[in-house]
N, C-alpha and C positions, 0 to 999 in steps of 0.2 A: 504494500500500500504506500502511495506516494507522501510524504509530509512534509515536501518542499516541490514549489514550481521547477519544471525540466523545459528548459529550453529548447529548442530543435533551429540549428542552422535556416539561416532564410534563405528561399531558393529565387535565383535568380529568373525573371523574368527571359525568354527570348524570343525571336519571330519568328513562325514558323512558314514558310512559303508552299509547303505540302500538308494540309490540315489534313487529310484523308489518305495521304500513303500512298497515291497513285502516279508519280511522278515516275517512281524506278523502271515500270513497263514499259512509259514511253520514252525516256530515256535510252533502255534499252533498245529498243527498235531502231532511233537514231544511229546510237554508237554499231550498230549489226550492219545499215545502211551504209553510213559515211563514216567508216571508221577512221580514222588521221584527221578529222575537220571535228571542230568545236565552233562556237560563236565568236569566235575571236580571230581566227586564220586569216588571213587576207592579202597579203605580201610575200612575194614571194623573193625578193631582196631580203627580207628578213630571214628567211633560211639559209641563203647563198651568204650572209654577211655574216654571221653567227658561224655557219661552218666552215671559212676561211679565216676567221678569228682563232678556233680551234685550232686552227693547222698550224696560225701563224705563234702562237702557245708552246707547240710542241716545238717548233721548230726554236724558239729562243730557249728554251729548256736544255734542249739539245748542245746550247753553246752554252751552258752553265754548270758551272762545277757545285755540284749540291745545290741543284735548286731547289725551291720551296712550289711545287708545282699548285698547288692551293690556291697561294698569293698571286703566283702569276697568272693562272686561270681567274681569278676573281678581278684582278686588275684589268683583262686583257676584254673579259663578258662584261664587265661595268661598264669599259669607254667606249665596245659599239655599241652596245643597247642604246646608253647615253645619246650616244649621238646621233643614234637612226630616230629614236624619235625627237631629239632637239631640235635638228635641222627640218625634220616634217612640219613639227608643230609652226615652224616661220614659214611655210607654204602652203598652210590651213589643211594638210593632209589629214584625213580621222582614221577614227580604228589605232591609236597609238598605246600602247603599255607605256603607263609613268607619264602621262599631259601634263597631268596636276602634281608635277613637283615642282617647286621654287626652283624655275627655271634663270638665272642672272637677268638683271633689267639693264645692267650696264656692259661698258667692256673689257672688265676687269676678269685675271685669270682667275679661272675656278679650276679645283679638282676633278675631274672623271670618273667619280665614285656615287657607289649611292647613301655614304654619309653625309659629303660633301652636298651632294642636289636631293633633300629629303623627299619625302612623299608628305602630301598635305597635312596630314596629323599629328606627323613627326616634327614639322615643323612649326606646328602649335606647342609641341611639347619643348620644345625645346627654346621658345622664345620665352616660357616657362620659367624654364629649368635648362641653362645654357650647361649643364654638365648631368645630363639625362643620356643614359648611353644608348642608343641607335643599334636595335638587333634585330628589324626588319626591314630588308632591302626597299620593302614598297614595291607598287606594281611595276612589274619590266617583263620583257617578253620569254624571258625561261621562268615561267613559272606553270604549275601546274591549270588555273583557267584563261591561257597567254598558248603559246608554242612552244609549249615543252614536251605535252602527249604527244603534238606532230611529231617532233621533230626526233623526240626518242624511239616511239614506240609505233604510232602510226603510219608515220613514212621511212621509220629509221633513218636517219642520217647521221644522227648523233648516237653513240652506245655508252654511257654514265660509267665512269671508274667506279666499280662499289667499294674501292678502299679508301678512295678519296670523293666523297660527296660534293656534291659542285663542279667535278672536274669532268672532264667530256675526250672521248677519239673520235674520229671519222670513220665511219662504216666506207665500201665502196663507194655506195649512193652518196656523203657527203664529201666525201674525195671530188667527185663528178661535178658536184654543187660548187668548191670550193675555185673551182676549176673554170667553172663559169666566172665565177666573182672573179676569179686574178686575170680573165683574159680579158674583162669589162674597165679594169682600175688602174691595170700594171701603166700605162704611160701615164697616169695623172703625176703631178710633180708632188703632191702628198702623201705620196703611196705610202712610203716609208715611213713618216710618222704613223699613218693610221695602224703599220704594222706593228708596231712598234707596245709593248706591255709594260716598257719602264715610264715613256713619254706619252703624260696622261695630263700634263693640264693645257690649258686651253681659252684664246680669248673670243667672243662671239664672232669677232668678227673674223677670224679666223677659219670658226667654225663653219661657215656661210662658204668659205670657198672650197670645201669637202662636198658641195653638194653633188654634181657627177656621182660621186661614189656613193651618198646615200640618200639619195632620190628614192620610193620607195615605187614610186606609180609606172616608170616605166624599166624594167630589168632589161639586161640584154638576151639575143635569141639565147649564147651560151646559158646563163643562168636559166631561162625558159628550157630548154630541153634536158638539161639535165632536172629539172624537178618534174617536168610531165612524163621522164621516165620511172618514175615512181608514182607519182600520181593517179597517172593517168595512160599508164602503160597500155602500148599499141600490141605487144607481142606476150607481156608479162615474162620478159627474160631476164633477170637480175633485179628482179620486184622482191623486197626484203618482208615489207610492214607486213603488221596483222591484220589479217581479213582484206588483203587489197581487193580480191575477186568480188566481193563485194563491192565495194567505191566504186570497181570498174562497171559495177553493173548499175549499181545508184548513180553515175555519172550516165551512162547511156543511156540509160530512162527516162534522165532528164533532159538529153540532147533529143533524143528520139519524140519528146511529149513536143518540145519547142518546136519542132521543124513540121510536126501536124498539123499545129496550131497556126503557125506561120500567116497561110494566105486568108484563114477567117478574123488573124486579129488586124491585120492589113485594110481588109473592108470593112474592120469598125471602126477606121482610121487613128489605129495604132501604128507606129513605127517598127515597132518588133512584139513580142508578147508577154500580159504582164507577170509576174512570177506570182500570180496564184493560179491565172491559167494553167502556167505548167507544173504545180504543184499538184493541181486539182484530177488535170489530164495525166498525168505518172498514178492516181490514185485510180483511176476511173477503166485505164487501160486503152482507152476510146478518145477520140477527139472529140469535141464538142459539136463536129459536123456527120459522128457517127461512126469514123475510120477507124479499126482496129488496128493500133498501133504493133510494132513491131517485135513480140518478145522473147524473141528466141536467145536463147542464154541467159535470160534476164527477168523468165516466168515468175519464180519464187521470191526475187525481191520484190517485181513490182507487185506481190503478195503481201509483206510486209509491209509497202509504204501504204497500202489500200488499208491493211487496219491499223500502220497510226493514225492515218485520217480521221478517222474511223474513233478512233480512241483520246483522240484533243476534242474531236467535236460532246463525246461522253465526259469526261474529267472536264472539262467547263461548267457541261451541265449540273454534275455532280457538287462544284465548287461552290454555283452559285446558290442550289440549296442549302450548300452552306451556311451561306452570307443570309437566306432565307432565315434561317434556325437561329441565327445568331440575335437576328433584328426584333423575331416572334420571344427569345426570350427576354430582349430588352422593357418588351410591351409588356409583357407578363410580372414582370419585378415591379416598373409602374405602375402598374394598372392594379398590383397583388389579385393574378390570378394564378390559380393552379399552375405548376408549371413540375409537373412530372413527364417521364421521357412520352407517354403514352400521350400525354393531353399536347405536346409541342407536334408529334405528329401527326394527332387526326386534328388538330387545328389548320396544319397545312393543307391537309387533304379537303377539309373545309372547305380554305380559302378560293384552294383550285375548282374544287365545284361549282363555287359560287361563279366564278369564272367564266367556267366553261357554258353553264346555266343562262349566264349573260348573253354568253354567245350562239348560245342556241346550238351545242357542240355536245352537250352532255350525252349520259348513255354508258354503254361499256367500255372497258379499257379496249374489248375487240374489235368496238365501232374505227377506231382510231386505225388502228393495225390492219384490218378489212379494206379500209379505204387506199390504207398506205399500198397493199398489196394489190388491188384492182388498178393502180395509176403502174405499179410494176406491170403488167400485163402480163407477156409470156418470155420475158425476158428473167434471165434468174436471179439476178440483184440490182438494186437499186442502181449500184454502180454503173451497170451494164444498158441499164434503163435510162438513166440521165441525161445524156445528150438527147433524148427525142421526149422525155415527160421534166420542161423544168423546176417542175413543184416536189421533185425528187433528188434536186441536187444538191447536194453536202453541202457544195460552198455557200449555196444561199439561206440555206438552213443558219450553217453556221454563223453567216453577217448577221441574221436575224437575231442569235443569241447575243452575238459581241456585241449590240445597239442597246441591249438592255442587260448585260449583266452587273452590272454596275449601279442598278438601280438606286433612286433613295428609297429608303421606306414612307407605306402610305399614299403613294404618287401611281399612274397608270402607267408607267414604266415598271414599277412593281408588279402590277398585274401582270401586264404581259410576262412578263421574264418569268413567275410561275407555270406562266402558258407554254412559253418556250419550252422550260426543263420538263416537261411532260411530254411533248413531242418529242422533244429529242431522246428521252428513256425508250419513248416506244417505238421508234424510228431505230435507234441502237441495236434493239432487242430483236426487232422482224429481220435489218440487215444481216445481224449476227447471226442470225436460222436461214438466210438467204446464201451468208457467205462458207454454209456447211461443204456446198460444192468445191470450192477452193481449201486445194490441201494446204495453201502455204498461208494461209490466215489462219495462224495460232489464237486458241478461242481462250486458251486460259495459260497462263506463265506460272510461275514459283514462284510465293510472295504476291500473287495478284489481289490487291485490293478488289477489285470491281470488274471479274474475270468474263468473259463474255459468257462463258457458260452460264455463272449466276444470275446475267443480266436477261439469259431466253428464260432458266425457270421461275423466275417473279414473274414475270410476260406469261407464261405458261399457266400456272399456278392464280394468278389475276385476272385472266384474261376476260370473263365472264363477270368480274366486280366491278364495282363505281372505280371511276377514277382517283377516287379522294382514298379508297381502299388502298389502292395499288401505290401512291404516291406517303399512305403512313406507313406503309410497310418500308416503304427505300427510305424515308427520315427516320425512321427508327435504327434501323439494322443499317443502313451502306454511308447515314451521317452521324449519326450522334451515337452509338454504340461503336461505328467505326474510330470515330475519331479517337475515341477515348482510349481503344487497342493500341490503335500508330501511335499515339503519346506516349502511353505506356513504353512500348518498347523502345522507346528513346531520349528513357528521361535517365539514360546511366551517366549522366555529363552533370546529374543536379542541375538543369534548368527545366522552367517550368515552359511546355510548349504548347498547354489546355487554351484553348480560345474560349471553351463552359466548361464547366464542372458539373455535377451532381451534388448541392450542398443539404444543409439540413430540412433546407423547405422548399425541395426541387431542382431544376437547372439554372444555372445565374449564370453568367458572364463573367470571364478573370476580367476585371474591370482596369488593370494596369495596361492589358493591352491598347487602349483607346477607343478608337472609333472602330467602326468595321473594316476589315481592309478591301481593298480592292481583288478583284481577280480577274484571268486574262489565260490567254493561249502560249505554251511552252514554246522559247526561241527556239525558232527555226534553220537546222544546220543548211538546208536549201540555197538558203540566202549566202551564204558564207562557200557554197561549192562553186555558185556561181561567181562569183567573186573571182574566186581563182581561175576559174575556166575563164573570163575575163582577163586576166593578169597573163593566163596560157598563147591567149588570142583567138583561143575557138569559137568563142563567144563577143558578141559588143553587145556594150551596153548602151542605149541611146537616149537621149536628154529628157525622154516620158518616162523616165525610168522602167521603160520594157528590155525586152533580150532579143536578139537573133543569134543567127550562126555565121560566123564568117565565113570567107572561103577555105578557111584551111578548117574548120569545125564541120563545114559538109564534107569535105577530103574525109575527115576521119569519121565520121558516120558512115561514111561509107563501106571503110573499113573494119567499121566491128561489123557491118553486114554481111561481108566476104567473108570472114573470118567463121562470123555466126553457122555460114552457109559448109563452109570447108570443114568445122568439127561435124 
């Protein structure tokens, strides 16, 4: 028996950007897709300058008696990072690791290090506390969400000393990169300083005439070919990274969706086509003029990219009942109404009714699914059916959710956006029974929160109930009992990730969190492949911000055709 108060550590509050656990599926699907590409990729100087840095390391090592390879490696990756994005930043280049470091405002020499050029916060600390010691580099592009999975693991060019952390070799493929770099800089008359690991400081205006060498937006063919033989390999002969067969198929699906798309985005008086087009069209397998795209060698992913479609348009939905649940238990502490898990559910289901009732839409869950399935016709999914019924297309489904998920509470944007996330369950749940025909749409992962298979038997098991039925059952069990799991399993860090709890008089709100947050659709590595394909030249990009294909991007289309034809 206790006969003094027992204190318990206070746990720290933190934000959680996946309240319901479904992020790792689609994640996964990305990284299976475009393996070596993150949201960050974009440059491809950035690889070729990094791995002639590397080379230029070993080789001054080389001339050293007991050298401190550590030192020299850190010295040597500090002053091109450094400099690759200083001198962008003065050319308003984006996409840079480290913008917002205390970059010099005058012309005075600075160091090349990243104690010397902090990172923003560091630089709060330290105006502080001018003897506050600096143990994180700050953003720079070998880091783990920057070019460092490309560059180690997904395209290899670099292989990590594991006895010396931080320190880097050249693979083949960055041999090859490096190789481009030196045939693009060797006559500049700075060469040698930039080569240079001892000679690291620098005045801006100095800097300014480095730029030849680190310009970022246009590489030379050298540098371009040796990274599109990794990349983006014609033959796949001396392709190192993981999963390339992959990329290479995820990169054709997307050349392949563009070049169908081509002459219908042409007579909407677009210049090239916009990248949800071809995002849409890689999901759909069809052009939007009904062409059954190309896919041979390329069946099984363009499988997967079909249900992550498939599965951003679900985890939105899922998200924003979320944001539903969050707002209904707000009302309910106000209001002091009951607010046990059961009464936050069929209060939703409520709402939805009332809704739907409004709109003269009510009825069964299988009125909804009936109809969805009579606009399918005799085509076997929606997907397949989309180019010729537009009231069955993802992407417009999908706009409809983005317009309102973000609702405020109490507003007819509220409305609708319960309307939406009921479509879209049952839209998810028919495709998912549609997409049984496709072997290469995995219905359910390891660790799947919100696995397609659970998603057909609610649909199943519902099908014959009120919508308001079908809609307490998903708030109860895939939001609010969900959420409480994923927390659970990751609260071994002691922070608090509960957006509600379960307290003594029902569901309440962890009220430190603030307002409700927002929620939104996971970035898109699409965006970032194109990019490169850009940077390769197989691709332009044109001032509608749409896409084409060059002449050397139809050359090579061409070529995974032949190639297609010849296995």
């Amino acid at each position: 028996m206790l006969d003094q108060p027992v204190f318990s550590q206070y746990i720290d509050d933190t934000q959680s950007v996946d309240p319901l656990g479904t992020a790792p599926s689609v994640e996964a699907l990305y990284r299976s897709i475009f393996p070596g590409i993150n949201n960050a990729v974009e440059y491809i100087r950035v690889y070729s300058a990094i791995c002639w840095m590397v080379r230029q390391i070993d080789i001054a090592a080389k001339k050293t008696r007991n050298p401190d390879i550590a030192a020299m490696s850190a010295a040597g990756l500090e002053k091109i990072q450094l400099l690759l994005t200083w001198y962008n930043i003065t050319e308003e280049v984006g996409g840079l690791a480290g913008a917002d470091r205390t970059w010099p405002q005058d012309n005075s020499r600075v160091t090349l290090n990243f104690e010397s050029i902090p990172g923003t916060q560091t630089a709060k600390r330290l105006a502080v506390d001018p003897d506050y010691e600096v143990r994180d580099g700050g953003a720079h592009f070998l880091t783990a969400p920057q070019y460092r999975p490309s560059l180690v693991r997904g395209m290899r060019f670099l292989a990590e000393v594991p006895a010396l952390p931080g320190t880097y070799r050249l693979t083949p493929a960055g041999e090859a990169l490096a190789d481009g770099y030196e045939e693009a800089i060797e006559h500049h008359e700075r060469r040698d300083w930039l080569a240079s690991v001892t000679q690291v400081t620098v005045r801006r205006d100095d800097m300014l005439q480095l730029g030849e060498m680190l310009d970022l937006r246009e590489p030379s063919e050298g540098e371009i070919a040796a990274f599109v033989s990794q990349f983006y390999s014609e033959d796949g002969e001396g392709v190192t990274g993981a999963q390339w067969q992959n990329r290479w198929a995820g990169l054709t699906l997307a050349l392949r969706a563009m070049e169908a798309e081509q002459p219908q985005a042409r007579e909407a008086g677009w210049r090239g086509v916009p990248l949800d087009t071809v995002r849409f069209t890689m999901a759909r397998g069809y052009s939007l003029a009904g062409t059954l795209l190309n896919l041979d060698e390329i069946e099984e992913v363009q499988g997967w990219w079909a249900n992550l479609q498939l599965r951003q348009y679900l985890r939105l939905a899922m998200e924003t009942l979320g944001r539903y649940v969050q707002f209904w238990i707000h009302d309910a502490v106000v209001n002091e109404h009951p607010r046990d898990i059961a009464d936050c559910a069929q209060g939703l289901g409520a709402r939805l009714e009332a809704t739907l009732r409004e709109e003269c839409q009510d009825g069964t869950v299988g009125v909804l699914a009936d109809q969805l399935l009579v606009l399918k016709g005799e085509h076997s999914t929606f997907f397949e059916a989309s180019p010729y019924v537009k009231e069955l297309r993802l992407e417009d489904m999908l706009t409809r959710l983005q317009a309102v998920c973000n609702f405020h509470p109490h507003t007819e944007e509220a409305r609708l956006a319960l309307r939406e996330v009921y479509v879209a369950l049952v839209y998810c749940a028919v495709e998912a029974e549609n997409l049984l025909v496709n072997p290469y749409v995995e219905q359910e992962y390891a660790n799947d929160r919100v696995p397609l298979t659970a998603l057909r038997d609610v649909l199943a098991k519902y099908r014959d109930e009120a919508p308001a039925t079908f809609l307490a059952h998903i708030v109860q069990f895939y939001v609010i009992l969900l959420h409480f799991a994923v927390v659970q399993e990751r609260t071994n860090d002691g922070r608090n990730r509960f957006f509600f709890i379960l307290g003594d008089n029902g569901l309440e709100r962890v009220t430190t969190k603030g307002e409700v947050g927002g929620v939104g659709l996971m970035q898109d590595r699409l965006y970032h492949a194109m990019l490169l394909l850009t940077q390769c030249g197989l691709v332009q990009r044109f001032d509608d911000n749409t896409y084409g294909l060059t002449k050397a991007g139809r050359k090579r289309l061409r070529g995974t055709e032949r190639g297609a034809q010849a296995a």
